[in-house]
Backbone as a ProteinNet text record, in pm:
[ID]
protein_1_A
[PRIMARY]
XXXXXXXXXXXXXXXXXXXXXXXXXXXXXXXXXXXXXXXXXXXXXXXXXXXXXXXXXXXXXXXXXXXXXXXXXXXXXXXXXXXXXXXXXXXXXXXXXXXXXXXXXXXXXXXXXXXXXXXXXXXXXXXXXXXXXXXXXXXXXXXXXXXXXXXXXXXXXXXXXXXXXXXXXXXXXXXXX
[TERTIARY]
-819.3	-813.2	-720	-773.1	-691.2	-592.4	-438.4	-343.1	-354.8	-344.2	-324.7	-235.1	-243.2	-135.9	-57.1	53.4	120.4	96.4	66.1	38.7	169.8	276	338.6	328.5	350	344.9	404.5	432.8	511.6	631.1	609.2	762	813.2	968.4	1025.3	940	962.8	898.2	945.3	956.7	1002.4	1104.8	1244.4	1314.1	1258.1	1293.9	1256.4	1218.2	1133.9	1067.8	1206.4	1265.3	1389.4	1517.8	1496.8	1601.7	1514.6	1382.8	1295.3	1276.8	1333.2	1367.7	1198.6	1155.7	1012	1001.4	875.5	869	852.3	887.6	870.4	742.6	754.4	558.1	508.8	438.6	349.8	199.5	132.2	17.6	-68.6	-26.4	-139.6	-66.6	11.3	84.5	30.8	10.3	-72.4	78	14.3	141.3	143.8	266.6	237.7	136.9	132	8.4	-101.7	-143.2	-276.1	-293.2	-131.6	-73.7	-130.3	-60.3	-86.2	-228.6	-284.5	-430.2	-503.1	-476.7	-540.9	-502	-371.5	-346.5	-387.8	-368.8	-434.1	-581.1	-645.6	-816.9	-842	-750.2	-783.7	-733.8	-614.6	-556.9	-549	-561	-500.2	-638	-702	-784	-885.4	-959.7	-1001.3	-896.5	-941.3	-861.9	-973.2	-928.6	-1015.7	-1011.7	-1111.1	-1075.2	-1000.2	-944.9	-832.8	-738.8	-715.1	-624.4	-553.5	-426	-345	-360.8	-450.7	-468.2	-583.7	-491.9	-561.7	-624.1	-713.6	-778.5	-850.9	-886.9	-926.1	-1088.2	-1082.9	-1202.9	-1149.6	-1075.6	-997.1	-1051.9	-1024.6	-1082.3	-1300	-1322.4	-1470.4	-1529	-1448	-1520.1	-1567	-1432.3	-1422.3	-1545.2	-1632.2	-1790.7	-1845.2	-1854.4	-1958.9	-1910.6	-2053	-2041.3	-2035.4	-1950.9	-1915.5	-1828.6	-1822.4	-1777.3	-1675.4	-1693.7	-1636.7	-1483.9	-1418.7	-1265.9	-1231.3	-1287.5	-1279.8	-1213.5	-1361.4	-1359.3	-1205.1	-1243.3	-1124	-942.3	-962.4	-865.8	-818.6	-952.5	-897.4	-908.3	-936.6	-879.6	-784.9	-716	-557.6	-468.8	-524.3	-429.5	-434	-474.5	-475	-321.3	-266.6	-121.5	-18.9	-72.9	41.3	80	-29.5	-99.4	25	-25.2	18.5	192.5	242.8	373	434.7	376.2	400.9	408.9	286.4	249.2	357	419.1	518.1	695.6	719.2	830.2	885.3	827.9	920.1	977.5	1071.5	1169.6	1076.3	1132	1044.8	1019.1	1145.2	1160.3	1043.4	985.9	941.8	781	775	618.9	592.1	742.1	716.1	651.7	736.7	733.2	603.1	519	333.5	283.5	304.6	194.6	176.3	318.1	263.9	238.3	311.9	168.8	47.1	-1.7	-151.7	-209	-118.8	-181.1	-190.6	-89.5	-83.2	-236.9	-273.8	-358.8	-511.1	-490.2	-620.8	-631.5	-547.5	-565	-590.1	-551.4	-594.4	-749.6	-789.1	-884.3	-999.4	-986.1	-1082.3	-1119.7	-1057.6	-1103.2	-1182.7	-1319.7	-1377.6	-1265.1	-1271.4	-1238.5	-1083.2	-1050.9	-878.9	-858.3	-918.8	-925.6	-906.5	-1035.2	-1044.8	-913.1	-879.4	-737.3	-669.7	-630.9	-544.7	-527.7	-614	-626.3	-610.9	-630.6	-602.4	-473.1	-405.6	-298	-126.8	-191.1	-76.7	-88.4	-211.2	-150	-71.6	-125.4	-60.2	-84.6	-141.9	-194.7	-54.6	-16.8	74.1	205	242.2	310.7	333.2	263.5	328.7	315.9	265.5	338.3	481.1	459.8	612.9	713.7	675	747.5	824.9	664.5	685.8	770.3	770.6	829.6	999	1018.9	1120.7	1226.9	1120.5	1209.9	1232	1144.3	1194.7	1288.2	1295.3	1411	1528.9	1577.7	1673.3	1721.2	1617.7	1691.9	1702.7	1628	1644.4	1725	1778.6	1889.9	1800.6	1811.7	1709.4	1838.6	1765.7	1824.8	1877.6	1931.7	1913.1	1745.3	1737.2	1635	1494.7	1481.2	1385.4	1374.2	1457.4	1443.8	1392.5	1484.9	1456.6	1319.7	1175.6	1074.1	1010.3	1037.7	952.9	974.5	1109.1	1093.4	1093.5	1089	1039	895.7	808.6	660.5	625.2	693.5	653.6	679.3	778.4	792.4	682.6	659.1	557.1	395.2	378.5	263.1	234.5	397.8	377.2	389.1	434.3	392.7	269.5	181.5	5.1	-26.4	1.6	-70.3	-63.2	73.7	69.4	23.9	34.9	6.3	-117.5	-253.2	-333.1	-327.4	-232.8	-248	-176.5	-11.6	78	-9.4	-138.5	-219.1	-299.3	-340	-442.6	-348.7	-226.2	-144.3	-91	-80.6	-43.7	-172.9	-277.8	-395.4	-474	-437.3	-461.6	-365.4	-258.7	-115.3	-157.2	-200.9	-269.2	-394.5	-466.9	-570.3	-542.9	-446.7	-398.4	-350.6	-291.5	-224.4	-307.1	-358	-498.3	-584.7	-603.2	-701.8	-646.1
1934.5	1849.8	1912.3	1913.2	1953.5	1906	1891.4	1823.7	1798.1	1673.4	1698	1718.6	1746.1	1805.5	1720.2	1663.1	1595.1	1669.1	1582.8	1611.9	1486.4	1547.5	1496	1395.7	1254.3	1157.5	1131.3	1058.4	1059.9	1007	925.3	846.5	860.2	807.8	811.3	894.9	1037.6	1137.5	1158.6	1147	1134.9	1264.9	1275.4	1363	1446.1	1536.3	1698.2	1650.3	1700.7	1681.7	1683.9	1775.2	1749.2	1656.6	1604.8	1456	1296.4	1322.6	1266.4	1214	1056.4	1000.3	913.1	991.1	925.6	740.1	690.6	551.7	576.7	413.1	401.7	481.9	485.7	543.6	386.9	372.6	238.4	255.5	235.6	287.6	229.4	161.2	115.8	126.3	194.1	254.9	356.2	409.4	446.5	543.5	684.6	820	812.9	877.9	872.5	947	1077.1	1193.6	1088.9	971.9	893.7	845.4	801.2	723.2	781.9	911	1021.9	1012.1	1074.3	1079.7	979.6	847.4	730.2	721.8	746.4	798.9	877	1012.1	1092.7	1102.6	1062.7	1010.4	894.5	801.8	707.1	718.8	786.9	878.6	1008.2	1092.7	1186.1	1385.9	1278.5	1358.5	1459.2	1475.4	1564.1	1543.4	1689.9	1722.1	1770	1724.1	1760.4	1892	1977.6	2089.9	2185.5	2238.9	2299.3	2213.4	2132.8	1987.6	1976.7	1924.4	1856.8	1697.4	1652.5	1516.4	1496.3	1415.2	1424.3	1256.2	1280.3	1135.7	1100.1	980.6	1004.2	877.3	836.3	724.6	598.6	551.1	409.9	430.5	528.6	506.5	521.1	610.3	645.3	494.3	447.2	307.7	209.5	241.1	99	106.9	219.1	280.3	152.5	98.9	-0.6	-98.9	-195.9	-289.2	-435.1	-532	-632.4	-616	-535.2	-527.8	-414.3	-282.9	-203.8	-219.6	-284.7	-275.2	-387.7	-463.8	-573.2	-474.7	-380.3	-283.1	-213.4	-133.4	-53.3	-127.5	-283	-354.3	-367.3	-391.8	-408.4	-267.1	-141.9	-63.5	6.6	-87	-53	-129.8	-254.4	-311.9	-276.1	-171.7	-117.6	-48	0.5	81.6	-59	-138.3	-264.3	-324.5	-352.6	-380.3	-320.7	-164.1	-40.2	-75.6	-118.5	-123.7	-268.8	-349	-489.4	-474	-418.7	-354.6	-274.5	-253.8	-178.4	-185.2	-303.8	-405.7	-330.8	-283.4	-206.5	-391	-368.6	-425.7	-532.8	-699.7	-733.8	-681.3	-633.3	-608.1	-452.2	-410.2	-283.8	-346.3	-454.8	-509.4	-588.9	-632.8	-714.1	-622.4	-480	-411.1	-324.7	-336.9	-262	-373.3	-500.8	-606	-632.4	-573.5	-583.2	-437.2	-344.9	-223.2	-222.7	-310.8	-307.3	-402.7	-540.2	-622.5	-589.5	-483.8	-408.8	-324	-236.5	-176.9	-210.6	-309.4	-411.9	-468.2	-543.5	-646.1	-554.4	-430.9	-363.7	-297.2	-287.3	-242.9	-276.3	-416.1	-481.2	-508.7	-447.9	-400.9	-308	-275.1	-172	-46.8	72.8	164	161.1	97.2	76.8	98.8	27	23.6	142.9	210.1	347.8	439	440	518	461.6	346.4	258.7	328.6	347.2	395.4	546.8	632.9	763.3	796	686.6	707.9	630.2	509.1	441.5	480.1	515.2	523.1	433.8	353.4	282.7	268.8	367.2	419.1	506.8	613	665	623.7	541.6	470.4	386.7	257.4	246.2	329.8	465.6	532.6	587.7	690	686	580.3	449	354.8	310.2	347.1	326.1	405.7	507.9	655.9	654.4	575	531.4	444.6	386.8	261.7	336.1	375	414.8	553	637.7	730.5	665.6	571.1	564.2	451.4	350.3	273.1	153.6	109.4	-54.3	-5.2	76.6	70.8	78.3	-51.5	-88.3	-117.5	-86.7	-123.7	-223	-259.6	-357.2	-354.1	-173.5	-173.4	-291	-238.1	-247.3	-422.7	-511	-656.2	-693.4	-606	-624.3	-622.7	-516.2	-474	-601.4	-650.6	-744.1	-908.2	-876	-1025.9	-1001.2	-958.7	-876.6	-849.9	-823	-837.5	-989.9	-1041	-1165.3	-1268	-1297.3	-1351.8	-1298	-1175.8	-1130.9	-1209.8	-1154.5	-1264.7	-1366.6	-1501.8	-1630.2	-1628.5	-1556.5	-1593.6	-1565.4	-1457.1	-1442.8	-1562.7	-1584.9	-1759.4	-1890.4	-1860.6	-1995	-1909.4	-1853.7	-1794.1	-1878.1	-1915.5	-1957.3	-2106	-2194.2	-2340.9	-2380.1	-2254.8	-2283.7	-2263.2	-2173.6	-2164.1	-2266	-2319	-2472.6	-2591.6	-2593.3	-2673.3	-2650.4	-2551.5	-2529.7	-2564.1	-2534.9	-2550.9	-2703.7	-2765	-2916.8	-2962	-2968	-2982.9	-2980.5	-2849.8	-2783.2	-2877.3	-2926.9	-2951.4	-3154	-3184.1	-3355.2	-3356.5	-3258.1	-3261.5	-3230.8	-3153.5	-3157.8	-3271.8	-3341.9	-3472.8	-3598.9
-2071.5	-1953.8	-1851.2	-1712.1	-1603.3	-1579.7	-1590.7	-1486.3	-1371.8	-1330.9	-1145.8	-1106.3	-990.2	-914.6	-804.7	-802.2	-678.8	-579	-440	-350	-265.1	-232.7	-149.1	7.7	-93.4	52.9	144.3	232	364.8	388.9	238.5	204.1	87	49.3	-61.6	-163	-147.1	-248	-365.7	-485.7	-619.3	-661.3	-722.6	-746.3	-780	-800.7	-870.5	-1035.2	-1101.3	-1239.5	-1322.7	-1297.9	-1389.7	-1382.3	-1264.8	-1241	-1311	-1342.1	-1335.5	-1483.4	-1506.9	-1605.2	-1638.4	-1765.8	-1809.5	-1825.8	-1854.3	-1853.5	-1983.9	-2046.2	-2196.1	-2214.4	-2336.8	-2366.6	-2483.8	-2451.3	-2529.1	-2523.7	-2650.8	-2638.6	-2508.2	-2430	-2324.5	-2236	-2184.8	-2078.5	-2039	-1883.9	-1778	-1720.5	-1765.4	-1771.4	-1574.2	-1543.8	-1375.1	-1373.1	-1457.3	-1404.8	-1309	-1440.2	-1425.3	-1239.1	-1262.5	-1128.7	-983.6	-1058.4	-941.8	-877.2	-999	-1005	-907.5	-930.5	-855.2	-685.8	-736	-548.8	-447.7	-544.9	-536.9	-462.5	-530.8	-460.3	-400.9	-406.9	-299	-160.9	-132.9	-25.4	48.8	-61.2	-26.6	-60.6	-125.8	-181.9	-61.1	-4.2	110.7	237.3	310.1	430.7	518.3	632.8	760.6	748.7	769.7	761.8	927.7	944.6	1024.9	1048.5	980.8	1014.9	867.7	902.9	798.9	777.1	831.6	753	640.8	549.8	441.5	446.1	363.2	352.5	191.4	165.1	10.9	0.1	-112.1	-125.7	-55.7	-27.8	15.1	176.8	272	347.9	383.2	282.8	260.5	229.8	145.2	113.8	195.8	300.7	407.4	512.9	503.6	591.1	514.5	391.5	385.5	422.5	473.1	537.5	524.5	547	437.2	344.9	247.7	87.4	81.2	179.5	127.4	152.4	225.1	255.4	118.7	98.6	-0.6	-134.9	-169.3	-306.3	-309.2	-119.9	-134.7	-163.5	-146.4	-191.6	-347.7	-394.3	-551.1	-630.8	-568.3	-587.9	-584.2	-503.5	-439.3	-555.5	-567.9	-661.1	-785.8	-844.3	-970.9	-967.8	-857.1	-879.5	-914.7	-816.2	-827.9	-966.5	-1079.4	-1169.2	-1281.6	-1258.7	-1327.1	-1315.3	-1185.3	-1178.2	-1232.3	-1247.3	-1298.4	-1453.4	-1524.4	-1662.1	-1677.5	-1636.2	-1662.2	-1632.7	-1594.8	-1598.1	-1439.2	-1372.7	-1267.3	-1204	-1123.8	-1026.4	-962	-930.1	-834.2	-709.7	-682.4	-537.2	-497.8	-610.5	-613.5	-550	-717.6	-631	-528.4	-496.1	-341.8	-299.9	-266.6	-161.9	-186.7	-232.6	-293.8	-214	-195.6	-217.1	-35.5	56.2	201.1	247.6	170.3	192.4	196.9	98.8	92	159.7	207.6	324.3	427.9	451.8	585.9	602	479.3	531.6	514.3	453.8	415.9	525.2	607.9	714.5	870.1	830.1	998.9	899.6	783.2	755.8	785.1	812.5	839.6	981.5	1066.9	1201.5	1208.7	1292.5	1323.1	1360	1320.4	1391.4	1332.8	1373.7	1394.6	1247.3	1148.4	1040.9	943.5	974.5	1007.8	940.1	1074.2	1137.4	1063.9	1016.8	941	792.6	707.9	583	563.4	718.3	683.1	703.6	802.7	839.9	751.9	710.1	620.4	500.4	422.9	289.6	207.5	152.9	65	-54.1	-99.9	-267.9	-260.1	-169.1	-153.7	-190	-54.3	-73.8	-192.9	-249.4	-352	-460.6	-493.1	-608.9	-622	-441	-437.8	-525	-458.2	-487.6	-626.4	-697.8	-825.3	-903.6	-890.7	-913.7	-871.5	-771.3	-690.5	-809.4	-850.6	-931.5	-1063.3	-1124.6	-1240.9	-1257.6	-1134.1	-1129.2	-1078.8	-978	-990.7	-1066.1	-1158.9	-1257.5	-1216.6	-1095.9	-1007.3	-931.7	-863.9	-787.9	-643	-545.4	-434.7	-348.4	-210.1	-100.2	-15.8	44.3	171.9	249.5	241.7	334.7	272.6	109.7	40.6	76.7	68	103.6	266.8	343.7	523.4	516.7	442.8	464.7	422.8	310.4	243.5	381.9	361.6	448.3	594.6	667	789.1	778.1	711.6	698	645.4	547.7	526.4	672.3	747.2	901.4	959.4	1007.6	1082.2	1053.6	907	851	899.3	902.8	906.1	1071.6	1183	1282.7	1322.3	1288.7	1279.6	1212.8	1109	1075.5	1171.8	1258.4	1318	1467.3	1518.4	1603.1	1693.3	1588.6	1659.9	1644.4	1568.8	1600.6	1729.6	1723.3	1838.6	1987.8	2000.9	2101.3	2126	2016.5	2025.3	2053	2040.1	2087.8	2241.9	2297.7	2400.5	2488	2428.6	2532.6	2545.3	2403.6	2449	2491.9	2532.8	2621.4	2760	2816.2	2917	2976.7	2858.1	2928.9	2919.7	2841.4	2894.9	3024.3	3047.4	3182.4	3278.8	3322.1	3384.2	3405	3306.7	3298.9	3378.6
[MASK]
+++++++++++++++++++++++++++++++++++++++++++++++++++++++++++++++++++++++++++++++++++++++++++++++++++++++++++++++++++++++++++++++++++++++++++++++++++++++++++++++++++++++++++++++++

C-alpha cells in the first residue's frame, strides 16, 4: 500500500514528524495517514495546471445540482466524526463544526460557492486542527474560543436579520397607512 503524502494547508500546519506525539492506537481508530488521506481528496487533491491552487472532490461535487453541496457536507463531517471518535478537545470540535458551516453555507450559492470550497478548505482546516490538538495536548487559545463565538454571533445575527427587516417594514408600512 502507498503512503500518502501531506500536502501542506494554509493554517495551523502540524509540528515536524518528530515533535509529533501519536494518538492512542485502538482497533477502530482512523491513523492521521487515513485523516490526511480524506483531506487530502476532498481539498487538496488536483491543481490547476500553471497555477498553485489546489482543489479536491468537495468542490467537484458541489457541480451537482440539488444534492451535491449536501453530499459534499456529510463528507466533510467524516473528519469531525474522526475527531470526536477520538476524544480530541471540545473546543477542537467547536472549532471543525463553523468551518464547515462556513463553507457549506457560501456553498450553496451559485458561483460564489464555487470559489468558496477551493478557497476555504475546511477538510484542511479541520485536520490541521485535529493534528493541532493532539500535538500540543489540549493546550488551546483565547483565539480558538474568539472564532467559535464570533462565528456563532455572526450566525445568530443572519438568523434574525430577516425578522428584524419584517419588523421594520411593517412599522414602515403602519405609519404610512
Amino acid at each position: 500500500m502507498v503512503k500518502p503524502t501531506y500536502i501542506h494547508g494554509e493554517i495551523l500546519p502540524p509540528l515536524s514528524p518528530s515533535a509529533a506525539q501519536e494518538a492512542p492506537k485502538t482497533p477502530d481508530s482512523i491513523s492521521n495517514e487515513d485523516l490526511n488521506f480524506v483531506a487530502t481528496w476532498l481539498d487538496d487533491r488536483f491543481e490547476i495546471p500553471g497555477t498553485s491552487i489546489r482543489f479536491g472532490l468537495d468542490a467537484l461535487i458541489g457541480w451537482i445540482p440539488g444534492i451535491g453541496d449536501a453530499l459534499a457536507a456529510l463528507a466533510s463531517l467524516f473528519l469531525v466524526f474522526a475527531a470526536w471518535k477520538r476524544g480530541a478537545a471540545r473546543i477542537t470540535v467547536l472549532r471543525m463544526m463553523p468551518n464547515l458551516a462556513i463553507e457549506d453555507t457560501l456553498g450553496a450559492i451559485p458561483i460564489v460557492g464555487d470559489v468558496a470550497h477551493v478557497a476555504w478548505k475546511a477538510n484542511r482546516r479541520n485536520y490541521n486542527l485535529l493534528i493541532r490538538d493532539h500535538q500540543y495536548l489540549r493546550q488551546h487559545t483565547w483565539q480558538d474560543w474568539l472564532f467559535v463565538i464570533g462565528v456563532c454571533l455572526i450566525m445568530l445575527l443572519l438568523l434574525l436579520a430577516p425578522f428584524v427587516f419584517l419588523i421594520y417594514l411593517f412599522k414602515t408600512q403602519h405609519l404610512l397607512l
